[in-house]
C-alpha positions as CSV (number, residue, x, y, z in Angstrom):
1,X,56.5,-41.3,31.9
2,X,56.1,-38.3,34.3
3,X,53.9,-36.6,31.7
4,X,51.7,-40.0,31.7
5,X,51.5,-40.0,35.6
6,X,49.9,-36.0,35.7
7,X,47.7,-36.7,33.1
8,X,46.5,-39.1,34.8
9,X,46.2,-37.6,38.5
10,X,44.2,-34.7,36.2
11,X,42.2,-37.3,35.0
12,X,41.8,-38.8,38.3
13,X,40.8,-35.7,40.3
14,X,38.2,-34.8,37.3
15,X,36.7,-38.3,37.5
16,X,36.3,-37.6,41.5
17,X,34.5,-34.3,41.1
18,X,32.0,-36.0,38.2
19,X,31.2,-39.1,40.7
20,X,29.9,-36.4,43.2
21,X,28.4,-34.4,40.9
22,X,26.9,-37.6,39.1
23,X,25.4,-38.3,42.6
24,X,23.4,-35.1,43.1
25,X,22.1,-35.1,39.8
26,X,20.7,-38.7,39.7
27,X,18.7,-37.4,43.6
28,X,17.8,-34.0,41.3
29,X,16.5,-35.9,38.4
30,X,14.2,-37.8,40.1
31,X,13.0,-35.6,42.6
32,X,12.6,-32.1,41.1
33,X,10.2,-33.9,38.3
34,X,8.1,-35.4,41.0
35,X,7.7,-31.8,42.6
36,X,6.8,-30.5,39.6
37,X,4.4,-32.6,38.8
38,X,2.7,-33.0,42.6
39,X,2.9,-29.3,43.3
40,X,2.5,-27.8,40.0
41,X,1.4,-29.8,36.6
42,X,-1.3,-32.0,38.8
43,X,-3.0,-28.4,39.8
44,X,-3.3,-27.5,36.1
45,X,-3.5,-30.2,34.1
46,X,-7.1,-31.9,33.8
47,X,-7.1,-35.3,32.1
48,X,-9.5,-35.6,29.5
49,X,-10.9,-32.0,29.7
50,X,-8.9,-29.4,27.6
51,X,-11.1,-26.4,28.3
52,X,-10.7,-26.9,32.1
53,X,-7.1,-27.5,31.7
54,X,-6.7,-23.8,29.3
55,X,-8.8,-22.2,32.6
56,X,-6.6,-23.8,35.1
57,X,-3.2,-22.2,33.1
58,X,-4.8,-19.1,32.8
59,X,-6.3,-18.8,36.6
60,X,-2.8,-19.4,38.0
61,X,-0.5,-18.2,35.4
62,X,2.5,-17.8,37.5
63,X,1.8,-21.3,38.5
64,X,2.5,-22.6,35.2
65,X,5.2,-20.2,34.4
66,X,7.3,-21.6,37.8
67,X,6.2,-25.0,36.0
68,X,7.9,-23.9,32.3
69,X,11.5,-23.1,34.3
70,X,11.6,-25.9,36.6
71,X,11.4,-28.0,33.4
72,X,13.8,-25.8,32.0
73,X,16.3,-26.2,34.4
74,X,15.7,-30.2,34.4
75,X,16.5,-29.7,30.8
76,X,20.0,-28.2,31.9
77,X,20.4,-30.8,34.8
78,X,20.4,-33.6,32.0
79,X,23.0,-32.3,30.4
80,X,25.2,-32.1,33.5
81,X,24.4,-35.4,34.1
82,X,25.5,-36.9,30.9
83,X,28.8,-34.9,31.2
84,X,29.9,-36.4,34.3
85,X,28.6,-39.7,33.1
86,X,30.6,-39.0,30.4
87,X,34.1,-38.2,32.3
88,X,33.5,-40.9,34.7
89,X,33.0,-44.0,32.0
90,X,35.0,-42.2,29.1
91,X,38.3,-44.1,30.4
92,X,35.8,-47.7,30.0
93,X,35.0,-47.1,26.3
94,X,35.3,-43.4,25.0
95,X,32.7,-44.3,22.0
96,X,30.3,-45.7,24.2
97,X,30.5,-43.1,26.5
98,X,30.0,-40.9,23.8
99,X,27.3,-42.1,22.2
100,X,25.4,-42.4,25.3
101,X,26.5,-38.6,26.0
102,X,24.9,-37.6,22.5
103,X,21.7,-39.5,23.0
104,X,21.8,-37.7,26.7
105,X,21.7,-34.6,24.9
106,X,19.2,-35.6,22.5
107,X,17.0,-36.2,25.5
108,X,17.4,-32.8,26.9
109,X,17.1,-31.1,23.6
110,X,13.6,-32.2,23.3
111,X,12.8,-31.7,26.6
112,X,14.0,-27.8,25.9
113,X,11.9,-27.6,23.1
114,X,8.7,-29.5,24.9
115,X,9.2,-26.0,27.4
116,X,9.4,-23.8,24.5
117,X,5.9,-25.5,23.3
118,X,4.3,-24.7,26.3
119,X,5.6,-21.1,26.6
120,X,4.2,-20.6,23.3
121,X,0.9,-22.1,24.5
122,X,0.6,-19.6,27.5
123,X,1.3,-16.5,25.0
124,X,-1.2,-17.9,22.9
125,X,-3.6,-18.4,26.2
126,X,-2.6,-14.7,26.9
127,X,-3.6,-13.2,23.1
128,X,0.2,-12.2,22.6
129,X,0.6,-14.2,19.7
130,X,-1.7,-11.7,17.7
131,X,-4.1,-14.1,16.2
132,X,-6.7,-12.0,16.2
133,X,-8.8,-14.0,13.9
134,X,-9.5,-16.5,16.6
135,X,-11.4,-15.8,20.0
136,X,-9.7,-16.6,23.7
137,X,-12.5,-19.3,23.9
138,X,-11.4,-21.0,20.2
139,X,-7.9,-21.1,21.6
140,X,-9.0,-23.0,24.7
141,X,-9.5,-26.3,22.6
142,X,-6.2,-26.7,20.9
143,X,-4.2,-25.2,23.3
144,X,-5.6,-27.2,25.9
145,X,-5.5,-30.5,24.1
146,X,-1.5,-29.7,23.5
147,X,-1.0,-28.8,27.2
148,X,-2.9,-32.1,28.3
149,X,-0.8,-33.9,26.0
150,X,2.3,-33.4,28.1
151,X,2.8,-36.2,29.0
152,X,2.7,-38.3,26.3
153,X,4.9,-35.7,24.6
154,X,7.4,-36.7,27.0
155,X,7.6,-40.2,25.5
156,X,9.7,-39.1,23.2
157,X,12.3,-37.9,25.1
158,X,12.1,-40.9,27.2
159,X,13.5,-43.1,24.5
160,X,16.6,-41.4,24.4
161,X,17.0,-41.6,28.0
162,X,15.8,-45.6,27.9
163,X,18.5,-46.2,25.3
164,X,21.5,-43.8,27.4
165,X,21.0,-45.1,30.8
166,X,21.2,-48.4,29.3
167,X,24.5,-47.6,27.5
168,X,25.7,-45.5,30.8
169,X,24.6,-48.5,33.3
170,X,26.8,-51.2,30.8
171,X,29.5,-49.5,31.1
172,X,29.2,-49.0,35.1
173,X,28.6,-52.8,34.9
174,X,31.8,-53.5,32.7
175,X,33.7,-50.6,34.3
176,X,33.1,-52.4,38.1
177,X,33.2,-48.9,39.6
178,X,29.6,-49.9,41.4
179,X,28.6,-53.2,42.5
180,X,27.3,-55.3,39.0
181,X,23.9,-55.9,40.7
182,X,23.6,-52.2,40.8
183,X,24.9,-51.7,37.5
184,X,22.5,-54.5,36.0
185,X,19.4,-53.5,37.6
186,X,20.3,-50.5,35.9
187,X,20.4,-51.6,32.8
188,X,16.9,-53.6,33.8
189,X,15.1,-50.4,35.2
190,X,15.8,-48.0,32.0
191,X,15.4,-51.1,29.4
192,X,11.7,-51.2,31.0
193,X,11.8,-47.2,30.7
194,X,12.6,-48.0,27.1
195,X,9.5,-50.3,26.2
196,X,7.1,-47.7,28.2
197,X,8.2,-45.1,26.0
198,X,7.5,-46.8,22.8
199,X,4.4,-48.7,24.1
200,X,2.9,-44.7,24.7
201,X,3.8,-44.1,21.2
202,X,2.0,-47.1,19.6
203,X,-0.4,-48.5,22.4
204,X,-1.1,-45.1,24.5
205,X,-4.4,-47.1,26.1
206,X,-2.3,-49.5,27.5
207,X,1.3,-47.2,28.5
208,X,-1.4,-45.0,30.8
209,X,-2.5,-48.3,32.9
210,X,-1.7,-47.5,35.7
211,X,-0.5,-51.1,37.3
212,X,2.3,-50.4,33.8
213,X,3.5,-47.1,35.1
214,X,4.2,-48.1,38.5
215,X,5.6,-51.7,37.0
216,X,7.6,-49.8,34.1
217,X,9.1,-46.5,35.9
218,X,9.4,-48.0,39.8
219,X,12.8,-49.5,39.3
220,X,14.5,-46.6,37.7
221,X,12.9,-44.1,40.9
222,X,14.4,-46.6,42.7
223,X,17.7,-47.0,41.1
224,X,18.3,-43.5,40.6
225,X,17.9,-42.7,44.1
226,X,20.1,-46.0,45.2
227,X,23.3,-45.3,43.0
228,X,22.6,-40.9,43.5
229,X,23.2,-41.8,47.2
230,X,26.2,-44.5,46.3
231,X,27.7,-42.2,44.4
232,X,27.7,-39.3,46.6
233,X,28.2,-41.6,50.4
234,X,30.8,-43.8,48.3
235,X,31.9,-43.1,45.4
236,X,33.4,-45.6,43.0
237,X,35.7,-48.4,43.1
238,X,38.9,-46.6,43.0
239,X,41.3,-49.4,42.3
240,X,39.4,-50.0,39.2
241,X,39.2,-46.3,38.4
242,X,42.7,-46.5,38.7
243,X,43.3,-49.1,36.6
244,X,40.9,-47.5,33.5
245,X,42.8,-44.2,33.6
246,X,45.8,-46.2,33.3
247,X,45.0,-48.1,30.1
248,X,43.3,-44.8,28.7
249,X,46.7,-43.1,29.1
């Protein structure tokens, strides 16, 4: 019974720490993408125009370099994310919460290896990549087409984290550790991320609207930054926490 009761106090204090760190990470992955992309990607990327967009990456280099580890760290950030998501709803259903971890990681896998793309772009960009048989001018046109395609890259990624928020938000909403409206819009706002992400894989004409990004990828800004600053000011329901660590033990 003792041995029950300090399990669970380590189990309790671990959940603490995740809630908080949960918190910051939901404010960091919505912000640091949107600096990225106001202060860095808008500056290089031109839509529609490859060549200008392979000048732009090669005029400010160390531009798109700062660009490559920002993305890189978001990559990281994702995975923090899922782990506290993970300790915080593991004690509501442990394979849910795992599944949702592993499709987490699936997310920032591909987001790793969408930097790794573009790394390999700029070396190409730079003539390090010893293809001597092509000029810097032949390069332009693929490399740029690849490097304007970053965002629709990014759909795929984007399905994975449609389909673990949903799981992450169901179990917040079953879990009552966050008011249910919360939890549900949740579940709303990364449902919609969901669609957007397939509708840029089959209908791209139509994902790029823009009246269908703000409708499809508003509510999850605004979610994110609504339960980050719950999470962080408040926490979660403790009695319930309480309870779940309880019946997990």
């Amino acid at each position: 019974m003792n041995s029950n009761r300090k399990t669970a106090r380590i189990v309790d204090t671990s959940q603490r720490k995740a809630v908080r760190v949960a918190g910051f990470m939901f404010l960091f992955s919505l912000i640091v993408p949107l600096l990225n992309w106001t202060f860095v990607l808008s500056k290089l990327i031109v839509a529609e125009n490859v060549i200008a967009t392979a000048n732009n990456i090669m005029a400010n280099e160390l531009l798109f370099r700062i660009g490559i580890t920002i993305e890189l760290i978001m990559s990281v950030g994702l995975i923090v994310l899922g782990l506290a998501l993970y300790i915080i709803l593991k004690p509501v259903n442990k394979n849910l919460a795992l599944l949702a971890l592993l499709w987490k990681l699936a997310e920032a896998i591909i987001g790793a290896v969408i930097v790794l793309v573009s790394f390999i772009a700029l070396q190409i960009l730079n003539g390090d990549a010893y293809l001597t048989v092509f000029t810097p001018e032949q390069l332009q046109v693929p490399v740029g087409f690849l490097l304007n395609a970053h965002t629709a890259i990014y759909s795929i990624p984007m399905v994975f984290l449609g389909l673990d928020m949903i799981v992450f938000s169901y179990l917040f909403l079953k879990s009552k550790y966050i008011p249910r409206i919360l939890a549900g819009f949740g579940i709303l706002s990364f449902a919609l991320i969901f669609i957007h992400a397939l509708m840029y894989i089959l209908a791209p004409k139509y994902a790029t609207m823009p009246i269908n990004q703000i409708i499809f990828w508003a509510p999850s800004g605004l979610f994110e930054i609504i339960i980050g600053i719950w999470l962080l000011s408040k926490g979660i329901n403790v009695q319930h926490m309480d309870n779940h660590i309880e019946e997990a033990s």
